[in-house]
C-alpha positions as CSV (number, residue, x, y, z in Angstrom):
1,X,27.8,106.4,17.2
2,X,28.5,102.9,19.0
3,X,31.1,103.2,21.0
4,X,33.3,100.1,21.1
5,X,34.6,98.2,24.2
6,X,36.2,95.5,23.5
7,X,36.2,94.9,19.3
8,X,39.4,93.0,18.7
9,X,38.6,90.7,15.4
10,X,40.0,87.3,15.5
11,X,43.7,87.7,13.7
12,X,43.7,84.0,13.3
13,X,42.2,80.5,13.3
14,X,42.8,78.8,16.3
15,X,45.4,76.1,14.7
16,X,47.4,79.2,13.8
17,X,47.7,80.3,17.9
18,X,49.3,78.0,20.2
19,X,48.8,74.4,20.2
20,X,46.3,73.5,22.6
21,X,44.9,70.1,23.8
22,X,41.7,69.7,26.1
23,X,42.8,68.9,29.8
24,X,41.4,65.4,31.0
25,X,43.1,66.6,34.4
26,X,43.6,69.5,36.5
27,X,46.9,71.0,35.1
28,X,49.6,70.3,36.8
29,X,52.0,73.4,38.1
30,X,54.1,72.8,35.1
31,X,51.3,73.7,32.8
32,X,50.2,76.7,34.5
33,X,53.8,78.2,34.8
34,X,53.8,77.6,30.9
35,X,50.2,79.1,30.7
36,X,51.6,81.9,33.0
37,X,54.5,82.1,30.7
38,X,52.5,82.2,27.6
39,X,50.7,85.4,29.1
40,X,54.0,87.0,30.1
41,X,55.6,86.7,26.9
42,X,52.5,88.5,25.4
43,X,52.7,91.3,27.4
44,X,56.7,92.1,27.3
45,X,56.5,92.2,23.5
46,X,53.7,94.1,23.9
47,X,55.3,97.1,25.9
48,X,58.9,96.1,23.9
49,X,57.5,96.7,20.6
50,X,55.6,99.7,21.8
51,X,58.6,101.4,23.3
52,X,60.4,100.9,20.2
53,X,57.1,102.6,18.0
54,X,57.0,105.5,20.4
55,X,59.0,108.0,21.8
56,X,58.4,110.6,24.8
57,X,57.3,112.9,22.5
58,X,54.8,111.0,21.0
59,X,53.3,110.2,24.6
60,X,53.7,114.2,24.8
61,X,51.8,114.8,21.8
62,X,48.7,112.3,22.6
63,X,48.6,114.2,25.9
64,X,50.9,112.6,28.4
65,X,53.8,113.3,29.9
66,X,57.1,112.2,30.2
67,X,56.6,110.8,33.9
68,X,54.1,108.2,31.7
69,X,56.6,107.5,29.1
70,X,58.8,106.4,32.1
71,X,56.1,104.4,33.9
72,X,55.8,102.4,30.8
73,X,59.1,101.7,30.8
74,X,58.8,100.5,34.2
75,X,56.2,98.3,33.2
76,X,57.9,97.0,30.6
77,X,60.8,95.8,32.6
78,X,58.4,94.2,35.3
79,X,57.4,92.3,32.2
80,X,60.5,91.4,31.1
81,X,61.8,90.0,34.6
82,X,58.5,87.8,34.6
83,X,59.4,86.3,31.6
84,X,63.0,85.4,33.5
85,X,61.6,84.2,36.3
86,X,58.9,81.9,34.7
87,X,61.5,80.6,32.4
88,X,64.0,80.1,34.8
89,X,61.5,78.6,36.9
90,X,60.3,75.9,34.5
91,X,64.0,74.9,33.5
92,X,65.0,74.3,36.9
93,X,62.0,71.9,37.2
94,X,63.2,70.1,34.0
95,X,60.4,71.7,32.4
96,X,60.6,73.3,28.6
97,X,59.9,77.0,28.6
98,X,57.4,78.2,25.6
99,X,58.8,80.6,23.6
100,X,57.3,83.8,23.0
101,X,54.4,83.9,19.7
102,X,54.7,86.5,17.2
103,X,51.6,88.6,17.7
104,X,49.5,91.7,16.1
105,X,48.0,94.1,18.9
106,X,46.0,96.2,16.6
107,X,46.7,99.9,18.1
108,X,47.6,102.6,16.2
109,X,48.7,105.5,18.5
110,X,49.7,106.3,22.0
111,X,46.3,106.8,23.0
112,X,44.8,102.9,21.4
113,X,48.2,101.4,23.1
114,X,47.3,102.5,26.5
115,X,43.6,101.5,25.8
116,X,44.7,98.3,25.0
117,X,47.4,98.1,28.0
118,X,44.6,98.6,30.6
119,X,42.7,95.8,28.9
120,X,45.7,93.3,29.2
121,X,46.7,94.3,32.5
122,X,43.1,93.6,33.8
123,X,43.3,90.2,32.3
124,X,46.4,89.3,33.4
125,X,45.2,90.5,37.0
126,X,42.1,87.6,36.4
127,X,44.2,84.9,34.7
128,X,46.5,84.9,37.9
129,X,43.6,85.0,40.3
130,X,41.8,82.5,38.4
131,X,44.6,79.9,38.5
132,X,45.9,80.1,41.9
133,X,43.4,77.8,43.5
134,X,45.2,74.8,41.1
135,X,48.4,75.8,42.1
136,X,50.0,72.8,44.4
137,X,53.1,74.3,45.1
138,X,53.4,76.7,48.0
139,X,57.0,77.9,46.7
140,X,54.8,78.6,43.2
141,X,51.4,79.7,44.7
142,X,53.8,82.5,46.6
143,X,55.5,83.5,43.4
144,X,52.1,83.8,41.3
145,X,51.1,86.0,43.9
146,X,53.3,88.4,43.7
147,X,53.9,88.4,40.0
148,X,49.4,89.2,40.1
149,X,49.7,92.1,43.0
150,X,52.1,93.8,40.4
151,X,50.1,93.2,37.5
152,X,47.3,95.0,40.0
153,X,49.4,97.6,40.7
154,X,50.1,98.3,36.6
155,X,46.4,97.7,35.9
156,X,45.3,100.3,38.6
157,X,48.0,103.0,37.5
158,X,47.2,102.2,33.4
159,X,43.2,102.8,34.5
160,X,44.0,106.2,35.9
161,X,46.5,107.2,33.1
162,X,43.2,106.8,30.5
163,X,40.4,108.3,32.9
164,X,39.1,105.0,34.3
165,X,38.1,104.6,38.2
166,X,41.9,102.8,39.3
167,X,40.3,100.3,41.6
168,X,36.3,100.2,40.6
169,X,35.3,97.7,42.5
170,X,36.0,96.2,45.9
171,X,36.9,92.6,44.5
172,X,38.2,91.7,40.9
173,X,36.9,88.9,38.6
174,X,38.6,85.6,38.3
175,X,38.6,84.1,35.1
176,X,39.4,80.3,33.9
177,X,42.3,79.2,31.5
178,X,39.9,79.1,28.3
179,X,38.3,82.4,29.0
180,X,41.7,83.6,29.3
181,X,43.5,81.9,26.1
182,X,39.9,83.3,24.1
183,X,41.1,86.9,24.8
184,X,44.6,86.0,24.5
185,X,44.2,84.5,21.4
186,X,42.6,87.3,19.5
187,X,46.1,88.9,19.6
188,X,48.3,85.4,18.8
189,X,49.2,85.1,14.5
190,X,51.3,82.1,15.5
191,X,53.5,81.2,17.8
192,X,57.0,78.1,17.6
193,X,55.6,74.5,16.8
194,X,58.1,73.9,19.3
195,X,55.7,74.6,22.1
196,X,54.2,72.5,24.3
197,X,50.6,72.5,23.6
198,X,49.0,74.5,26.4
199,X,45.6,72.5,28.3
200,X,43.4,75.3,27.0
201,X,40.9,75.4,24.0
202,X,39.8,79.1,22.8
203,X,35.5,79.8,22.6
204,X,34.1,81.7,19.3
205,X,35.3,85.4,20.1
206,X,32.5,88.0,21.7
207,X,32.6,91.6,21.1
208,X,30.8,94.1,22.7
209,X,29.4,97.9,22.0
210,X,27.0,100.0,22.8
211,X,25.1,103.5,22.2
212,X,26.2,104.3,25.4
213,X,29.3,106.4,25.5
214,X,29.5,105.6,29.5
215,X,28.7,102.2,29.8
216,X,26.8,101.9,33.7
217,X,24.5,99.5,35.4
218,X,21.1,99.2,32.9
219,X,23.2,100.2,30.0
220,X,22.3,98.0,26.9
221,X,24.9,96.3,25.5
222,X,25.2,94.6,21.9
223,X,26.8,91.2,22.0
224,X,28.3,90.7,18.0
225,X,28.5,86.9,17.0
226,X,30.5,88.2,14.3
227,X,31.3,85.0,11.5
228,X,29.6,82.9,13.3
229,X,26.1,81.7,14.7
230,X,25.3,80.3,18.1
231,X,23.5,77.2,17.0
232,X,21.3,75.1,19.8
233,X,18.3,75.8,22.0
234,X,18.3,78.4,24.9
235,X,21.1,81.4,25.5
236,X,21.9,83.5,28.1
237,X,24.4,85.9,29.4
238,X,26.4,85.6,32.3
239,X,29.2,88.4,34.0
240,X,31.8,86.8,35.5
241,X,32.5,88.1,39.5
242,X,33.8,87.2,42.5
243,X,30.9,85.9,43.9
244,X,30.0,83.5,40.9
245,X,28.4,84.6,37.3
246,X,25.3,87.0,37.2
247,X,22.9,85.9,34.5
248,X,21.2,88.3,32.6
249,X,18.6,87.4,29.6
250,X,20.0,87.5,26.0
251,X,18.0,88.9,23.3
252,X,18.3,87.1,20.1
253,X,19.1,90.0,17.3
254,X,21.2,90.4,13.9
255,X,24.5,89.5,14.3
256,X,24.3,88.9,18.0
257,X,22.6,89.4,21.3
258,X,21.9,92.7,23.2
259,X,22.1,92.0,27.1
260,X,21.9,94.9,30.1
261,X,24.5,95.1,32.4
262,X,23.5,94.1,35.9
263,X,24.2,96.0,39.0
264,X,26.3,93.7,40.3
265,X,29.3,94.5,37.8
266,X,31.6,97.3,37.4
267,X,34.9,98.6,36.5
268,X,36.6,95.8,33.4
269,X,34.3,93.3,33.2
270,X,33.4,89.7,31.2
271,X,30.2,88.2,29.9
272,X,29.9,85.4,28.3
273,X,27.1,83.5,26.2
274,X,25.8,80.0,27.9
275,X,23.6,77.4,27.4
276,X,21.7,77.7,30.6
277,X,21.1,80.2,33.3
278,X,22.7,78.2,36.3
279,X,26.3,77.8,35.4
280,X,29.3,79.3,32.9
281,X,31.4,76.6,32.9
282,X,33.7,75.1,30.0
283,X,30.9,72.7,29.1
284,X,28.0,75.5,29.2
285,X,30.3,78.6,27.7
286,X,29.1,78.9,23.5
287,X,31.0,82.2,23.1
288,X,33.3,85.1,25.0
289,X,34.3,86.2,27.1
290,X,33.6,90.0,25.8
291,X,35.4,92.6,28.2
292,X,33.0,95.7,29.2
293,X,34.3,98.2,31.4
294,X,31.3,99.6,33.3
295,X,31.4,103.1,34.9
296,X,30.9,103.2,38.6
């Protein structure tokens, strides 16, 4: 049986998510507190709406205990003061604060939420690290970074709550505003047409499976283009890291590609379909990211 990494199906067109415009410019720091904001909001509904589903013995019942029950909590109030913050941030910069979206998750139990949880918090770890550099503000760059070493510290105790490595790898992946708003947006029905429109665009959504139960370095991994074909010449894969992308070769089958995961990658990772083999860029990305987590 495939087992399923990252399979969340599209829960909307893109004009039903945020408003979004293509940025001619570098965003300025108003934008990425918004974009910040945008990711924050998604999160504390996420952990609200799951605190009010579940209850300590439901967490008991999946096969945790009530210290977890209480570490969510936790969580969910780091969320909830990063929403504050952003939004009190952007207001005193005579800036309009979006508003949070109204949003569909997709888990069913204890044990999908906190699957899903470890999946957000790695993002969020990768959205903040991959929008520092255009941060221009040194009172804001501070603040981003220590809104992202908390998100690290959640992501690394979420990992060990479901039996993945805490910190897999010595350096984490930084990812760009699009690739970020593409898995962000799976979740988004629709959000206030009050918003400003974010300066982000979302690519056609990647999953990923595999035979594999313990995906690893080698594994083969099944890229679905699913409602959609990648129309055009040449495509590759590429997994995002530290260090640049790692381009692997992409095997034209039905309904997608199957690609195998190069040494180079471990822990929660993000591939993405390209044009070419030298660069994944906004102008070369055709689809993804997909997030893989790879066993050490």
């Amino acid at each position: 049986m495939k087992s399923t990494i990252f399979s969340l199906a599209v829960l909307a067109t893109l004009s039903a998510a945020a408003p979004t415009k293509r940025a001619a410019a570098p965003p300025s720091d108003g934008d990425i507190l918004n974009y910040a904001l945008t990711l924050e909001h998604l999160e504390d509904t996420f952990y609200r709406d799951a605190l009010k589903k579940f209850t300590v013995e439901d967490f008991k019942s999946a096969g945790f205990d009530e210290a977890t029950y209480n570490r969510i909590k936790t969580v969910s109030g780091d969320e909830a003061t990063h929403v504050e913050f952003l939004t009190g941030a952007l207001s005193a910069a005579g800036a309009k604060p979006v508003e949070a979206c109204t949003y569909d998750f997709g888990y069913t139990d204890v044990k999908t939420f906190l699957a899903t949880a470890s999946i957000l918090e790695g993002v969020g770890v990768s959205a903040y690290l991959g929008a520092a550099a255009d941060i221009m503000s040194k009172t804001y760059l501070t603040a981003a970074g220590s809104i992202l070493t908390v998100e690290a510290r959640h992501s690394a105790y979420i990992r060990n709550t479901v039996g993945q490595a805490p910190f897999p790898a010595p350096f984490d992946s930084p990812l760009s505003y699009n690739e970020v708003y593409t898995l962000a947006a799976q979740f988004i029905k629709s959000c206030p047409s009050t918003n400003a429109p974010l300066p982000v665009k979302a690519f056609p959504t990647l999953t990923a499976s595999s035979k594999d139960m313990m995906i690893k370095s080698g594994s083969m991994v099944m890229l679905a283009t699913k409602g959609y074909k990648v129309e055009g010449g040449e495509v590759y894969a590429a997994f995002i890291t530290i260090l640049g992308p790692v381009f692997v070769d992409a095997k034209a089958v039905d309904g997608g590609y199957e690609v195998v995961v190069p040494k180079e990658v471990s822990g929660q990772s993000y591939v993405v379909l390209t044009s070419c083999n030298t660069a994944a860029t906004d102008d070369t990305i055709v689809a993804g990211p997909a997030v893989v987590e790879v066993s050490m």
